[in-house]
LUMPAVO-442779 format. One record per residue: residue in three letters; x, z, y of N, C-alpha, C in turn. Coordinates in pm, whole numbers, m for minus. Atoms other than C-alpha are relative to their C-alpha. Layout:
ALA/X/Z/Y/X/Z/Y/X/Z/Y
...
This chain:
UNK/84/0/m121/0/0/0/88/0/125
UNK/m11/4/m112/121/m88/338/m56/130/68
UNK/20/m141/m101/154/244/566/m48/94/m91
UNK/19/m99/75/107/471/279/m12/123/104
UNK/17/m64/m45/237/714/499/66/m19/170
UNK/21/83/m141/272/739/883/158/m39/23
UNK/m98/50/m31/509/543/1012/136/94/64
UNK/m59/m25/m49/864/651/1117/118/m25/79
UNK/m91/125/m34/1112/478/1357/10/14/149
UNK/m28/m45/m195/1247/492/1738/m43/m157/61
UNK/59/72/m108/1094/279/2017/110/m17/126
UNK/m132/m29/m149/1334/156/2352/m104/m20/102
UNK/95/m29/m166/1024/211/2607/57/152/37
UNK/m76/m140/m74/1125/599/2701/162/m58/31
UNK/m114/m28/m23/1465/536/2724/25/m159/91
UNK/2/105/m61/1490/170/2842/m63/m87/54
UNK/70/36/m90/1195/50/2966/6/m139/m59
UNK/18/149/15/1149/m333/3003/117/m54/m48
UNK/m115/22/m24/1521/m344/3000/73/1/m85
UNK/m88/16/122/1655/m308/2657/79/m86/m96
UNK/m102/85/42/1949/m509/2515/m7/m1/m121
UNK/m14/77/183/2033/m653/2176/105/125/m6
UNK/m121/m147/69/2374/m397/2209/m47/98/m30
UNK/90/m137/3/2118/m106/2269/m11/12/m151
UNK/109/m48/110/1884/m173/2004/124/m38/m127
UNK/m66/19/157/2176/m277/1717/131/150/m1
UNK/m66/m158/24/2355/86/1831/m112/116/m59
UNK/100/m79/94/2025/279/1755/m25/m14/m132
UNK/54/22/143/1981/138/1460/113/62/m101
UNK/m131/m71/86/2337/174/1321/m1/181/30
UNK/2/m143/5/2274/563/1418/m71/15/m86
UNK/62/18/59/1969/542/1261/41/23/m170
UNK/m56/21/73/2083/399/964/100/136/m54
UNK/m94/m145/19/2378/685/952/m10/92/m25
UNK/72/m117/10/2185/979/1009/m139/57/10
UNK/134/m44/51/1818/984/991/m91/m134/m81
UNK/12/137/63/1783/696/746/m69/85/m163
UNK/62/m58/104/1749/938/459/m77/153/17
UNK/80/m97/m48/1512/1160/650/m133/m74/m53
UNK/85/117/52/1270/883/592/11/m81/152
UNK/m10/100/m160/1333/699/971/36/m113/m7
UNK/m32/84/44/1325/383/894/m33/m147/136
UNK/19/103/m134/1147/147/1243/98/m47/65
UNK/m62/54/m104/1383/m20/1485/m105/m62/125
UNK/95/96/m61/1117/m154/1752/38/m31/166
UNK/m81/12/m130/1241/m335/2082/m192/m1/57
UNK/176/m16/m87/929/m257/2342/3/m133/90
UNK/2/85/m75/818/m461/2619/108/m103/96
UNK/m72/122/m83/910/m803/2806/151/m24/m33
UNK/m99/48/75/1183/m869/2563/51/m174/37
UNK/m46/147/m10/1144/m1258/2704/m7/m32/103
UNK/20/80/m188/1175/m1201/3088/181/29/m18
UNK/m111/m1/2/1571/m1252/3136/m9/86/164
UNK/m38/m99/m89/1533/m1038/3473/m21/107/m9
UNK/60/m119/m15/1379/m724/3377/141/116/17
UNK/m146/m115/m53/1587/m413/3501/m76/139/m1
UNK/108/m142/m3/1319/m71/3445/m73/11/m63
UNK/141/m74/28/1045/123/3371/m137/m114/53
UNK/99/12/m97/859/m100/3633/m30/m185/m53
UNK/14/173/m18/702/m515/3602/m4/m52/108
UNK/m27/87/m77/772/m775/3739/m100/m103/55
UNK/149/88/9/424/m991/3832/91/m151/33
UNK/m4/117/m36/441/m1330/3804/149/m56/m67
UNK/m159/51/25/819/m1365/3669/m35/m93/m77
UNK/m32/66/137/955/m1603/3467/54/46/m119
UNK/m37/m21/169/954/m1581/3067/20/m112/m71
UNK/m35/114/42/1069/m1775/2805/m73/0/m99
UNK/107/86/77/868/m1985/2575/79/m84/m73
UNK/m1/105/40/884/m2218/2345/m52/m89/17
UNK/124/149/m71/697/m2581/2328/m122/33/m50
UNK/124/18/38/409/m2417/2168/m71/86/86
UNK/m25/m112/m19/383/m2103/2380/25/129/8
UNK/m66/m142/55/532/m1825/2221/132/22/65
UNK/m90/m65/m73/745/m1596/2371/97/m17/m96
UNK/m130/m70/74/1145/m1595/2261/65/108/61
UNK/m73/m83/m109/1385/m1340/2342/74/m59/106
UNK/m35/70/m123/1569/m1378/2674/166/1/m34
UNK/m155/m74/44/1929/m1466/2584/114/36/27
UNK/m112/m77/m131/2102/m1310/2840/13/127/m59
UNK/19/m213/m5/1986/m961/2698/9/9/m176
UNK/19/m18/125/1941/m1084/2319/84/m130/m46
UNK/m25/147/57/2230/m1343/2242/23/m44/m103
UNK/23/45/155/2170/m1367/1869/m120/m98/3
UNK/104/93/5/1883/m1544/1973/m12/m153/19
UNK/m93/153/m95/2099/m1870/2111/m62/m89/m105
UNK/m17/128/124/1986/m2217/1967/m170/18/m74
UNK/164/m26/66/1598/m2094/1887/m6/106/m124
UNK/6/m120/132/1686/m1819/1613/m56/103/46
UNK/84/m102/m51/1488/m1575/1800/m10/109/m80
UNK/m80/m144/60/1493/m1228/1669/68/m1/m144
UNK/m58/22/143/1591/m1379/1297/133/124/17
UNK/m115/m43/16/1928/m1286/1348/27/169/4
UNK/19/m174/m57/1882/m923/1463/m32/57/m124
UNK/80/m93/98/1625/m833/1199/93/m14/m151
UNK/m57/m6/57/1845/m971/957/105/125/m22
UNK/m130/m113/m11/2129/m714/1050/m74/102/9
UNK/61/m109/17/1882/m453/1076/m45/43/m92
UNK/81/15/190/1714/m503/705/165/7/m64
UNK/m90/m67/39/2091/m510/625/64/103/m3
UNK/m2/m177/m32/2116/m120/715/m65/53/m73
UNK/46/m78/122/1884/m53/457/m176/71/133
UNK/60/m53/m114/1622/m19/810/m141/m167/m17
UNK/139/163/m37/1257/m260/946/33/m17/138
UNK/m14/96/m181/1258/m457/1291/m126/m12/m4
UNK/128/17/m67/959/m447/1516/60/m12/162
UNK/9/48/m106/857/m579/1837/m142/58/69
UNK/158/m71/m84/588/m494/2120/m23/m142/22
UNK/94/149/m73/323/m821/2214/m56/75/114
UNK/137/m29/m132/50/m810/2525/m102/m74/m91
UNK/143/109/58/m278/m910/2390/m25/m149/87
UNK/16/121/m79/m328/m1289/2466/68/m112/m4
UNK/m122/100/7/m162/m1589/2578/76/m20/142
UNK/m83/m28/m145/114/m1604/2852/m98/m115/77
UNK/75/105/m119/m16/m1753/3181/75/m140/m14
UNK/m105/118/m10/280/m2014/3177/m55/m78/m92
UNK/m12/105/153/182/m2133/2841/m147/m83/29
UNK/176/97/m57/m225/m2200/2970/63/m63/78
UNK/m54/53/m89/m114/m2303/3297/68/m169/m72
UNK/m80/113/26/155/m2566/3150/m105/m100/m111
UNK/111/79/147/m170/m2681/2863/90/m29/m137
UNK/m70/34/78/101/m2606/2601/m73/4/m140
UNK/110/18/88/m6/m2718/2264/42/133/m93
UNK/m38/m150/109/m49/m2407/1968/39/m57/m103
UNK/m42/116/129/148/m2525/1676/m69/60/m111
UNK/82/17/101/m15/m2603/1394/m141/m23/m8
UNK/104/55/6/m331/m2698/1514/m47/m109/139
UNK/12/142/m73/m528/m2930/1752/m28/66/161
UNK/m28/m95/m122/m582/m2666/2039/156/30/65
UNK/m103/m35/m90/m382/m2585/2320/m49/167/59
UNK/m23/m133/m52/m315/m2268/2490/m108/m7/119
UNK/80/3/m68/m516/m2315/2785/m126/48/m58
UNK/95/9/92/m826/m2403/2526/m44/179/m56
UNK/12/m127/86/m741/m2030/2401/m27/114/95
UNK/m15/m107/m84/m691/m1838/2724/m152/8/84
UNK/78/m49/m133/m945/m1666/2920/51/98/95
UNK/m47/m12/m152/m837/m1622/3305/m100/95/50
UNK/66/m129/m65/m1095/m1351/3359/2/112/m89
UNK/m64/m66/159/m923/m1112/3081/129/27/64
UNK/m159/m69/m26/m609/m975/3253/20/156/9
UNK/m54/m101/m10/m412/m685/3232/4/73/91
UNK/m13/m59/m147/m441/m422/3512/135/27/48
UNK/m108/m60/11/m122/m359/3472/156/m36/m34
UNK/m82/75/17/94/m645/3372/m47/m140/m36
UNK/49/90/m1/3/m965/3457/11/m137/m66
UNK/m6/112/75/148/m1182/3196/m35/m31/m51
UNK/90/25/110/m102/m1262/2997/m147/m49/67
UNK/162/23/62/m483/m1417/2999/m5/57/m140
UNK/64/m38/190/m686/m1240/2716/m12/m155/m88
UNK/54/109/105/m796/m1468/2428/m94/m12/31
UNK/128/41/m34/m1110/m1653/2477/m88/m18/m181
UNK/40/m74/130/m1255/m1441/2155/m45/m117/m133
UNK/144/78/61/m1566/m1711/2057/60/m121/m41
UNK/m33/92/27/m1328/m2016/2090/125/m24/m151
UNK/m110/0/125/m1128/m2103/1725/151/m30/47
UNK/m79/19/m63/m870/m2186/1959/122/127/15
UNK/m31/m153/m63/m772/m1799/2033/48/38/m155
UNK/m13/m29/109/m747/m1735/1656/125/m104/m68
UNK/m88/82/m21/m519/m2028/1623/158/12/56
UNK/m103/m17/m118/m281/m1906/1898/61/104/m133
UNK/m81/m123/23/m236/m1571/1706/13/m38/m124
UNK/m98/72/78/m187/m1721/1406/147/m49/m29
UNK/m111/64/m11/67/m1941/1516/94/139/48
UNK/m133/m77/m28/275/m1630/1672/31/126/m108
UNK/34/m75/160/229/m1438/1322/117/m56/m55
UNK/m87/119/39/389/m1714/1176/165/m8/24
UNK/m106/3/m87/678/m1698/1425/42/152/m88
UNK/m49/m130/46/701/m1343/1360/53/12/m170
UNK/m33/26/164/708/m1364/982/134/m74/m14
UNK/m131/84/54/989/m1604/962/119/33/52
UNK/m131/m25/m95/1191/m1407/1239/47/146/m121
UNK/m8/m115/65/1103/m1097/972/m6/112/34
UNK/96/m94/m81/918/m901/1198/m65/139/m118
UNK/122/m120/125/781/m545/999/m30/68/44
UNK/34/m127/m64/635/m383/1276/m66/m97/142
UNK/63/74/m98/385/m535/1567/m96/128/83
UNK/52/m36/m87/303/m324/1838/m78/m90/95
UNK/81/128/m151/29/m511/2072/m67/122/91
UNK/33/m149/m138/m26/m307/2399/m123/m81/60
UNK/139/39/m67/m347/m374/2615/m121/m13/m65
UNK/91/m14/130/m603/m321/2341/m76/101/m71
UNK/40/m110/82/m642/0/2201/m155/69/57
UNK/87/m31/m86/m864/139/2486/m100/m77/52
UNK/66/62/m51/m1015/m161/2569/m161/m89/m55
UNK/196/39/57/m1394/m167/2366/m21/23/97
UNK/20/95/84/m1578/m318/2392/28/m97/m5
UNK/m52/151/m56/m1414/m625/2569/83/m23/m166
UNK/m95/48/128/m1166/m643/2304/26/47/m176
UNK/102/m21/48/m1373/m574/2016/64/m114/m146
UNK/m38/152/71/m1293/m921/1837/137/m22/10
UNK/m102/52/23/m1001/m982/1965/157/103/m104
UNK/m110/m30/82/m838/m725/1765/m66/m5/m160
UNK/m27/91/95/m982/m866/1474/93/m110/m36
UNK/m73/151/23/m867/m1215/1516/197/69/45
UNK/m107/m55/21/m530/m994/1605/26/m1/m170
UNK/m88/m46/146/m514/m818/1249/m1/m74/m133
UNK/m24/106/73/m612/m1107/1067/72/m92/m23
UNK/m128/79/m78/m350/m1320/1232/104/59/m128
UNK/m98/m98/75/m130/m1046/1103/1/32/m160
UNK/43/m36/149/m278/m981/756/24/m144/m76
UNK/5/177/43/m246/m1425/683/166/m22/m11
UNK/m172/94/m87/145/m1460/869/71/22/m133
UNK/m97/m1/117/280/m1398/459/143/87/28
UNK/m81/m87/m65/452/m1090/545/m58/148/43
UNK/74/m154/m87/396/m730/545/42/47/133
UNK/m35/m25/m113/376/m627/880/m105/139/75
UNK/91/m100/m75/211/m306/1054/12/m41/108
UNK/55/28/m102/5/m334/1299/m18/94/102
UNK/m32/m156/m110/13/m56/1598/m65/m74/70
UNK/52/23/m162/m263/m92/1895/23/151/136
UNK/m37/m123/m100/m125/84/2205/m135/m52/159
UNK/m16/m83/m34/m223/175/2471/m148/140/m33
UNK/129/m116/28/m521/515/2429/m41/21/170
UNK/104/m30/122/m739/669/2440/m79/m114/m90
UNK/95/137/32/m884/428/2175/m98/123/m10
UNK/163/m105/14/m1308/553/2153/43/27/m144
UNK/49/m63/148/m1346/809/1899/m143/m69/m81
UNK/86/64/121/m1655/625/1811/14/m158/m79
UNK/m36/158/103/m1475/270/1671/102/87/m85
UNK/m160/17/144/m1216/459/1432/m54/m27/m135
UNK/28/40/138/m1435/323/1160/47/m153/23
UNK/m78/161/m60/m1361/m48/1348/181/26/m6
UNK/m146/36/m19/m977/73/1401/102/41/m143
UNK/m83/m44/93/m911/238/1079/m25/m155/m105
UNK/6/135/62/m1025/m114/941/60/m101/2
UNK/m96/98/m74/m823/m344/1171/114/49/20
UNK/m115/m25/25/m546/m163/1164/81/130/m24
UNK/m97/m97/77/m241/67/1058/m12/125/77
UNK/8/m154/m90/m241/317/1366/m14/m74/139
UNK/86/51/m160/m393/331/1710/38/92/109
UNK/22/m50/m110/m300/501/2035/m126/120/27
UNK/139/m77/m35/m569/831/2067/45/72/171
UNK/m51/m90/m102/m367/926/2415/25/m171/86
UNK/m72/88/m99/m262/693/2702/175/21/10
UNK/m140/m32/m10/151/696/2757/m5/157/11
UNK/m22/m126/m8/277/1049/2666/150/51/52
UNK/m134/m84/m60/570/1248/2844/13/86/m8
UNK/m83/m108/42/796/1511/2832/m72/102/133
UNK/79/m122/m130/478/1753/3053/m61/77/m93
UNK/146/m81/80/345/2047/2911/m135/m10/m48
UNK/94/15/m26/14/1975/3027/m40/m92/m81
UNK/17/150/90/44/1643/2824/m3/20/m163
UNK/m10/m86/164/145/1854/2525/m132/96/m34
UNK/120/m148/28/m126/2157/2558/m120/m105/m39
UNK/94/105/33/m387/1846/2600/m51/m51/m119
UNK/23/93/103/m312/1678/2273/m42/119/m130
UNK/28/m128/125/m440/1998/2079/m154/m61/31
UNK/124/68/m39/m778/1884/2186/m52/m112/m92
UNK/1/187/51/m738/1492/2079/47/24/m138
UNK/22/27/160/m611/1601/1741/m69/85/m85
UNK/136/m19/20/m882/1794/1670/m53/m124/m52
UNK/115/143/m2/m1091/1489/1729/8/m75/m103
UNK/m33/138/69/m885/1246/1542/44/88/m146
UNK/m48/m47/114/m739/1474/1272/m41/m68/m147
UNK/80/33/71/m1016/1328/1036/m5/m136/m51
UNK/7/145/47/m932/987/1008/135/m51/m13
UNK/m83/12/26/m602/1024/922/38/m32/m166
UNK/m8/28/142/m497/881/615/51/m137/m69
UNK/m74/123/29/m300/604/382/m22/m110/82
UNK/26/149/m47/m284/279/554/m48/m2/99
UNK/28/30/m182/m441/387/929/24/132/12
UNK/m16/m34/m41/m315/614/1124/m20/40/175
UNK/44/m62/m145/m429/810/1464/150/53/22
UNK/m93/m17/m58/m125/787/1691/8/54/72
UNK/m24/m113/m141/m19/1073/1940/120/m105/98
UNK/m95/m10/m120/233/877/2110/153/2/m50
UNK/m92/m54/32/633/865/2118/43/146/33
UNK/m47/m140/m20/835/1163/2092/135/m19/113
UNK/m98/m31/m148/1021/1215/2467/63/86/m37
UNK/m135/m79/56/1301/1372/2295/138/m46/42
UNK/m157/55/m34/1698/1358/2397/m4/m66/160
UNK/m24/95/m128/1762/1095/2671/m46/m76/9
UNK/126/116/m63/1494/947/2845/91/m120/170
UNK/14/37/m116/1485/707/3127/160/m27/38
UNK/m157/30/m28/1852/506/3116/m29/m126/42
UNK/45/99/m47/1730/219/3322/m22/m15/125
UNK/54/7/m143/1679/121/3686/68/90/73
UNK/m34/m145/m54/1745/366/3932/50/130/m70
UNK/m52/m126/31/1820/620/3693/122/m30/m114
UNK/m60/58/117/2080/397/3480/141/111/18
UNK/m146/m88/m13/2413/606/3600/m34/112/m128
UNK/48/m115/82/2232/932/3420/m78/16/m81
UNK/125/m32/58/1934/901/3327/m51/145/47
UNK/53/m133/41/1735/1256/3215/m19/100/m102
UNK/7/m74/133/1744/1478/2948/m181/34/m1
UNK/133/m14/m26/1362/1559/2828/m22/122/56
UNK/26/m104/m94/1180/1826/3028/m40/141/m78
UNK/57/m107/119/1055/2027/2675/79/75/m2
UNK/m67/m102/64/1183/2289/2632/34/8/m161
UNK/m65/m3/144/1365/2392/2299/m160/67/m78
UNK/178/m64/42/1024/2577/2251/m115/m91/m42
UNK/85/150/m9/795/2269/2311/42/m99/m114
UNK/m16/83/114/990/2048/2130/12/39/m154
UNK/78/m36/124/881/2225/1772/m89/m19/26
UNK/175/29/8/531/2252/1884/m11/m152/18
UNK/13/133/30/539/1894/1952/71/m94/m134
UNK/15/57/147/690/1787/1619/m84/83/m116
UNK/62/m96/95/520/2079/1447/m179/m76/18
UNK/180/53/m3/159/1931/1549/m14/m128/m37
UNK/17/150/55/252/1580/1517/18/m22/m108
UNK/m2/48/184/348/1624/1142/m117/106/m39
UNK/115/m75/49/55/1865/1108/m111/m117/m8
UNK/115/126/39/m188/1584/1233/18/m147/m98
UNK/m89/111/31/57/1346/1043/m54/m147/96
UNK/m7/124/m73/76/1111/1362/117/m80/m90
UNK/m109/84/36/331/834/1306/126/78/122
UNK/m106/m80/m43/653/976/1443/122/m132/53
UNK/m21/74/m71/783/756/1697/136/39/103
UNK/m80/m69/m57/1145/869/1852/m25/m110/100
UNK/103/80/m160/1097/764/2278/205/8/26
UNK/m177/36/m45/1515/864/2319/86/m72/m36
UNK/m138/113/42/1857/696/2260/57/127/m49
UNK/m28/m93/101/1940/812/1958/162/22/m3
UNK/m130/m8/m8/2294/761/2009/35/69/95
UNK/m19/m133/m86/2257/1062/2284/m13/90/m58
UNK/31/m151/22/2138/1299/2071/99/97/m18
UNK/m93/m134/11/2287/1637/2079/m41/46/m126
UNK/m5/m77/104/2302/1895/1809/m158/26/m65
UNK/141/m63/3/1963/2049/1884/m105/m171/m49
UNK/61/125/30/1800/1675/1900/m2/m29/m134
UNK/m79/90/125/1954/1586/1596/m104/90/m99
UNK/25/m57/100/1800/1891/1383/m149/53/4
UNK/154/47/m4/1455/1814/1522/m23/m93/m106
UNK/40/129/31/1459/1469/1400/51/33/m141
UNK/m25/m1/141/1613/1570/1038/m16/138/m82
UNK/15/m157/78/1437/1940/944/m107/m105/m108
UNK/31/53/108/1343/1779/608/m156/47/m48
UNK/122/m92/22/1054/2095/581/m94/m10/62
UNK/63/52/m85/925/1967/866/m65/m147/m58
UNK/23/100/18/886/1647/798/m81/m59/m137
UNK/63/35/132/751/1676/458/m113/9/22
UNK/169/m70/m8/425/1779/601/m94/m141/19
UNK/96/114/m28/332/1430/707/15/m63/m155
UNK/30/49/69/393/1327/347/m41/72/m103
UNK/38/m99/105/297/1641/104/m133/26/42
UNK/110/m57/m50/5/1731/312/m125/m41/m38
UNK/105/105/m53/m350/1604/341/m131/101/38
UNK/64/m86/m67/m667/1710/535/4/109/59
UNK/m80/m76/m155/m491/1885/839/m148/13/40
UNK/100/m23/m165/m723/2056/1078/m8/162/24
UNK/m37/m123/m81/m740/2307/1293/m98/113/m21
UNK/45/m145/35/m873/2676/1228/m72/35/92
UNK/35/m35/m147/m911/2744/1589/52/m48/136
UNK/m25/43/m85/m834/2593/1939/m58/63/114
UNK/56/m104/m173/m873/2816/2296/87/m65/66
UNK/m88/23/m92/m727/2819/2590/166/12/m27
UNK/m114/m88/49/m441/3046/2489/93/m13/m136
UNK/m40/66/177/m394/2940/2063/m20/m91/m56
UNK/58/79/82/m421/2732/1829/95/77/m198
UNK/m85/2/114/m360/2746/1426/m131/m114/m93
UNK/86/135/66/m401/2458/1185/50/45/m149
UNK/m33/17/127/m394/2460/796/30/m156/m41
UNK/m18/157/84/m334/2166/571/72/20/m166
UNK/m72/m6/126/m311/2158/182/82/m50/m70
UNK/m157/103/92/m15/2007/m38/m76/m86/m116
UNK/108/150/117/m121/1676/m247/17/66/m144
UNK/m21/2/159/48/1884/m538/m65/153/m19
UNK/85/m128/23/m141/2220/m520/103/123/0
UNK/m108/m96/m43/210/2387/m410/m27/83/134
UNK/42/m120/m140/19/2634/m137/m80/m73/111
UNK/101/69/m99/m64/2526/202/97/m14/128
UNK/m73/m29/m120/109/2472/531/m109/35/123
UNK/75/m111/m110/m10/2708/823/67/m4/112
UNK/m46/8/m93/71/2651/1155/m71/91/159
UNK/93/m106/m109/4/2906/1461/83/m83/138
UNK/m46/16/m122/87/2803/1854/m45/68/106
UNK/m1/m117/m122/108/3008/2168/0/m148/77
UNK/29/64/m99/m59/2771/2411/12/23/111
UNK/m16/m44/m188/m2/3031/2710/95/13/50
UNK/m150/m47/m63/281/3126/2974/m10/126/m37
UNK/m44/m108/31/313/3435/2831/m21/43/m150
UNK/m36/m47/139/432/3565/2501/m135/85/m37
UNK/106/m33/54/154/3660/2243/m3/20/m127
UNK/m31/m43/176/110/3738/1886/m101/m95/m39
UNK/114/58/74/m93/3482/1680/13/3/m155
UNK/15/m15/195/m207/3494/1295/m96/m62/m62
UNK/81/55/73/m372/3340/1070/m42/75/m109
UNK/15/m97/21/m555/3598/917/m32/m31/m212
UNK/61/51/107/m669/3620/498/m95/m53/3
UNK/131/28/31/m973/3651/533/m66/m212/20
UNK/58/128/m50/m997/3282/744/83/m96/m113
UNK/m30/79/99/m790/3164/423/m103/39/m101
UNK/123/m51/40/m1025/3291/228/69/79/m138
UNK/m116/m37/87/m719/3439/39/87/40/40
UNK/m100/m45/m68/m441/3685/48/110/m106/m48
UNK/m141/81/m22/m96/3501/128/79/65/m113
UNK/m124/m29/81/149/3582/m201/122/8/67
UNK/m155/14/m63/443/3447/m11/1/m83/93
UNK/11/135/m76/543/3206/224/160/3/108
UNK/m118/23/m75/861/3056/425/m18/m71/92
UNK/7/68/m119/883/2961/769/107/m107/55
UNK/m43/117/33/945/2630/799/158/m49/109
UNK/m100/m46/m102/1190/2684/1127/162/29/m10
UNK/m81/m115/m14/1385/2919/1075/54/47/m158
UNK/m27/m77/141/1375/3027/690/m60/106/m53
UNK/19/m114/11/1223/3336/701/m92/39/m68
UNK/90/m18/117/1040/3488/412/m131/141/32
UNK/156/m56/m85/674/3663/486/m89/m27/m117
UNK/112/28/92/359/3754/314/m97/m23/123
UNK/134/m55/m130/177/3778/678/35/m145/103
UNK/1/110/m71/110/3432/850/m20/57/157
UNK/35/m107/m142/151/3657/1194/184/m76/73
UNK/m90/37/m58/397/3543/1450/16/70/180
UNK/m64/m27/m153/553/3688/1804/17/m114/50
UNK/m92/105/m22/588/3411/1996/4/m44/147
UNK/14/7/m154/702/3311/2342/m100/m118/66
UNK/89/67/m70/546/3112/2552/45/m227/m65
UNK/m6/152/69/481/2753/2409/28/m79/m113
UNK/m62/2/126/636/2829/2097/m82/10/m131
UNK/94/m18/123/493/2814/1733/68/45/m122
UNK/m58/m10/168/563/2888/1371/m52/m48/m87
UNK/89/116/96/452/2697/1065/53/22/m123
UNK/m60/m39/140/495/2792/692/m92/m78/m81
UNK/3/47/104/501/2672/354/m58/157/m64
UNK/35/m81/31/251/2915/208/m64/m27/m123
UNK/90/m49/153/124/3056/m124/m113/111/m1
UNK/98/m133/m57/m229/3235/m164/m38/17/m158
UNK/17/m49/148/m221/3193/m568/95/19/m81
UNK/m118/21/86/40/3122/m746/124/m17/65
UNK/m151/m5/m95/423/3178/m693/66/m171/40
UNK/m17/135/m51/599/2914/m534/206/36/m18
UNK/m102/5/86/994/2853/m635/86/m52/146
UNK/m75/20/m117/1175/2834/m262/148/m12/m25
UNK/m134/38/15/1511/2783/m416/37/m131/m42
C-alpha cells in the first residue's frame, strides 16, 4: 500500500523559500541519507518556483519569467538546478537521490502557467492546448502563476496528465500541489482530475494537498483523493500556532490512517529562514527545547506526516535527537486510534493503543505559562498502570503523573495488563 504509514522527509520552504538550489537540496539529502535514513526519513522535496531562474526568498515574484517546455510544463531553472541542462529535468537529481537509498519530491500550483495559455502552447499527447485548459478567472491570491484548470473541459485533465507523465519519467515519489487544500468547493474536481493524473502517470507517487485548513466536512472526499492534506494554513515556530493545533487534532485525529493522512504542517526545527534578507544568518527556531517535544510528541501522537521545515545540515546536537528518538517515532507506526482524553485551556492528554497489544502510549501537556502537574488518571484508563517508561527521558513509573514546566509534556510507553519487557 502506498503511504502505509505517514510520510517522513524534509521540505526547503522554511529554510529556503522560493530559493533553493540543486547544492542545497543534494547536501540535505546526503545528511539525510547519513543520519536519519534509518530513523525511517526517507522524502527529499524541493518546494516552490523551482522554474523561475530569479527567485531570491520567502517572497514572489508576480508576473516573472519561468521556464517551460513546448508543451507547457514547468522545468527546473538551470542556473539553480544544473543537472537539469539539455531537458533532463529533475531525472538526474532523483536519480542520485534514489541512489542514497532516499525518494525525490517536488511542490506544483494547481493549474496551468499563464505563459503556457497565453503562448496557446499545445499539451502533449493530446489535441488540446493549454489555453483550451486554463481558466483566467481561477487565480491564486497569492501567487500569480497559474490559471486554475477549466474543471468541465477534457482539456484540464489532459494537461495534468501530461505533467504526471513528466514527473514519472523524471522519478518523481512525492507531489506536493499547493493552492487546493482549502479551496472547496471551487476546487472540488479539480483535485480529482489532480489524483487521477497522479494515480495513471505509472509510478507510485504521493500525493500531498497544501495549503489548510482543508473543511473537516470533505475528509471523506480528501481521504479518497489523496495521501495527506494540510488541516492548518503555513505553520511556524509561535506558540500560539502550537497551543492552536491541539484543537485541529482533535478534529482530524479520526481520519487518520494507512494511505491518507491529516497533515499538521512542517516541523520549524533547527535553521529556518537562510534566504533573502536573512541569507548572512538566518534564525534558529523560536521553540523552545520545551515546545519542540510537545510539537513532535503530538505530531506522532496524531501520526501527522513528519515533515522537517530546517537545513538539516545545521542541525545541532539537540536538533539531531529530536529528529532520531526512535521511541518517539515509533508512535506514528505502532500506534492506532490516537485521541485525546481531554483538551482545556491549560492541558491536554491523549492515549493511543499499540497495533500489537504491547500497552498504550499516554501523553500529558502543560498548555499554560506556568508550571503544573498533569495525569492521566486509572480510573480514565479504565485500568491500573502495571508499568510504564517515559518515552523522553527513560524514566520508569507506575503513575502517568507528570511536573511539568510551562509548555512541556511527557509521553509513555505504558502497561495496564500485562508486563511489558523494556530491555
Amino acid at each position: 500500500m502506498l503511504c502505509k504509514y505517514p510520510p517522513m522527509g524534509w521540505n526547503s520552504w522554511d529554510c529556503y523559500g522560493t530559493a533553493v538550489t540543486e547544492a542545497v537540496v543534494r547536501k540535505n539529502a546526503e545528511y539525510m541519507a547519513e543520519h536519519l535514513k534509518a530513523c525511517g526519513w526517507e522524502y527529499i522535496v524541493v518546494d516552490i518556483q523551482w522554474y523561475q531562474p530569479s527567485a531570491l526568498d520567502h517572497n514572489y515574484e508576480p508576473f516573472s519569467e519561468v521556464v517551460l517546455d513546448g508543451f507547457g510544463r514547468h522545468l527546473p531553472a538551470e542556473n539553480r538546478f544544473p543537472s537539469a541542462a539539455g531537458g533532463a529535468g529533475f531525472g538526474p537529481l532523483a536519480d542520485d537521490i534514489h541512489n542514497l537509498g532516499l525518494k525525490f519530491g517536488i511542490h506544483i500550483m494547481r493549474g496551468i502557467p499563464r505563459m503556457a495559455a497565453h503562448r496557446h502552447l499545445p499539451i502533449e499527447g493530446s489535441e488540446y492546448t493549454c489555453a483550451q485548459a486554463a481558466d483566467p478567472n481561477s487565480i491564486c491570491a497569492w501567487n500569480p502563476d497559474m490559471y486554475g484548470a477549466r474543471q468541465d473541459h477534457p482539456a484540464a485533465q489532459a494537461y495534468y496528465d501530461s505533467i504526471f507523465r513528466l514527473y514519472a519519467s523524471w522519478g518523481v515519489d512525492f507531489v506536493k500541489c499547493d493552492d487546493i487544500a482549502r479551496e472547496y468547493p471551487h476546487c472540488r474536481r479539480e483535485i480529482e482530475l489532480i489524483s487521477t493524473a497522479c494515480r495513471r502517470a505509472g509510478r507510485d507517487i504521493v500525493l500531498s494537498l497544501s495549503p489548510g485548513p482543508a473543511p473537516l466536512a470533505e475528509a471523506e472526499h480528501l481521504k479518497k483523493w489523496a495521501n495527506m492534506w494540510r488541516m492548518t494554513d503555513d505553520f511556524w515556530d509561535d506558540w500560539s500556532l502550537l497551543k492552536g493545533m491541539f484543537e485541529r487534532a482533535e478534529k482530524w485525529c479520526v481520519h487518520s490512517g494507512p494511505g491518507h493522512w491529516p497533515d499538521a504542517d512542517m516541523l520549524p526545527l533547527g535553521a529556518l529562514r537562510l534566504c533573502g534578507a536573512e541569507t548572512e544568518a538566518g534564525r534558529w527556531t523560536r521553540f523552545t527545547p520545551d515546545e519542540q517535544r510537545t510539537l513532535m510528541t503530538l505530531w506522532c501522537m496524531l501520526r501527522s506526516p513528519l515533515i522537517m521545515g530546517g537545513d538539516l545540515t545545521k542541525c545541532d546536537a539537540p536538533t539531531l535527537s529530536l529528529l532520531t528518538n526512535a521511541e518517539i517515532l515509533n508512535i506514528e507506526r505502532e500506534s492506532f486510534c490516537a485521541h485525546p482524553l481531554r483538551t482545556n485551556e491549560n492541558e491536554a492528554a491523549w492515549i493511543a493503543p499499540r497495533k500489537d497489544g504491547r500497552g498504550l502510549y499516554a501523553a500529558v501537556f502543560n498548555l499554560s505559562d506556568e508550571e503544573r502537574t498533569v495525569e492521566i488518571t486509572p480510573e480514565a484508563l479504565e485500568a491500573p498502570v502495571t508499568r510504564a517508561a517515559e518515552l523522553w527521558t527513560g524514566a520508569r513509573t507506575t503513575r502517568l503523573s507528570a511536573e511539568l514546566k510551562p509548555h512541556a509534556c511527557a509521553v509513555w510507553l505504558a502497561e495496564c495488563r500485562s508486563a511489558i519487557d523494556y530491555n
